[in-house]
N, C-alpha and C positions, 0 to 999 in steps of 0.2 A: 370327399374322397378324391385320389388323383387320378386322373383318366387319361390315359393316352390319346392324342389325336394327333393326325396327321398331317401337316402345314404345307403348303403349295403357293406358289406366287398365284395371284390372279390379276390376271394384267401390269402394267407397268409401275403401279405403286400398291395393292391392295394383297391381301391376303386370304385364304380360303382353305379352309378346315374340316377332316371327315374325322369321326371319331369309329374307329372298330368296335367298339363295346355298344356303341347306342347309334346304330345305324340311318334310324330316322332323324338324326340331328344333324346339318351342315351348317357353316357358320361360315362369314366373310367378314372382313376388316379393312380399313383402311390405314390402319397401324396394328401390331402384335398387340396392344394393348384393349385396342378398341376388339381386336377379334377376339381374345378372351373374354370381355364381357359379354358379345354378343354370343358365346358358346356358353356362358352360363342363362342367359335371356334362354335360348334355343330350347336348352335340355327344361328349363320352367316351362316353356310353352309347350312343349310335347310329352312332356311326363307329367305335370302336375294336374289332379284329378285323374289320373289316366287307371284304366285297370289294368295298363300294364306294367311289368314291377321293370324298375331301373335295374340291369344287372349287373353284378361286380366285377368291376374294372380290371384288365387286365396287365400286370406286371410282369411279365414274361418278355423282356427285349427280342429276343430271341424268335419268339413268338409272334411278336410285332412284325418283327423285319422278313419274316416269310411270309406274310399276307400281299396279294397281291396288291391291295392299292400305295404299296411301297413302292414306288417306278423308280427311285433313283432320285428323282425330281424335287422333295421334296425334303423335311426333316420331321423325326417323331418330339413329341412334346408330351409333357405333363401338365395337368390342370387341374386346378382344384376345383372341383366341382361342388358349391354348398346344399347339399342334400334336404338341407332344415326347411326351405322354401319348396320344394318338391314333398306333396303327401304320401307320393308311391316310394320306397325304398325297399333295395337289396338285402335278400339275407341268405347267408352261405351256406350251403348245405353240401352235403357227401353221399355220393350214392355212385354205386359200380353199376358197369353195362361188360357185355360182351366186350372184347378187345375189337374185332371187327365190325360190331356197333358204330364205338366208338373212333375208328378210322372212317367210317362211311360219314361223320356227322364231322370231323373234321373237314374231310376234303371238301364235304358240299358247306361247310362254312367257310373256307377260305376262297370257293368258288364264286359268294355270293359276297368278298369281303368282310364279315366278321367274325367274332370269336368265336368260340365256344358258347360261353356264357349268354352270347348272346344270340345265337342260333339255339341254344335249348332254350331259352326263355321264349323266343318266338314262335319255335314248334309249340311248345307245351298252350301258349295263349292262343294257336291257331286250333288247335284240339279242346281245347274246353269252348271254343266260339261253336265250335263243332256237333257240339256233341245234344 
């Protein structure tokens, strides 16, 4: 699946990576090449056996470039991310909320840097740890 993430210089030769959709994942490089693999290492390590589900990547540019961890600074990217090594995976579902719900769950995700997707996903895992 292709995931947006976010590319930053980190120091005078390396590179450094947040992904909006899978917050707990950062990723550094010492070449674009080398920080994409370690962005698919990253999401392995933190997703796979996890009980929590990976959730689908957001395509929305538009979307992207109003989050705040956009500073200017850096560029958005795409990445293939191969899911087949991860046993947790995303599945889309539809479902309505309030519209003001839905504005409340917005703003406090792009407060917190991520999506949608990905701010329901983690409410919903922090309510069932919960419960």
């Amino acid at each position: 699946m292709e995931y947006p993430l976010y590319v930053r210089r980190d120091g005078y030769t390396g590179f450094r990576a947040s992904f909006p959709d899978l917050p707990l994942v950062d990723a550094r490089g010492d070449s674009l090449g080398e920080l994409m693999s370690n962005a698919q290492e990253m999401v392995e390590l933190m997703y796979d056996r996890s009980a929590q589900l990976i959730p689908v990547p957001t395509s929305s540019t538009s979307e992207l470039h109003a989050l705040d961890m956009d500073d200017g600074e850096g560029i958005w990217m795409f990445i293939d991310i191969n899911l087949a090594r991860v046993t947790s995976e995303a599945v889309g579902i539809q479902f309505s909320l309030l519209e003001s719900l839905l504005q409340q769950i917005d703003a406090a995700a792009k407060e917190r840097h991520m999506t949608r997707s990905a701010f329901i996903t983690l409410a919903a895992v922090h309510e069932l740890e919960n419960r």
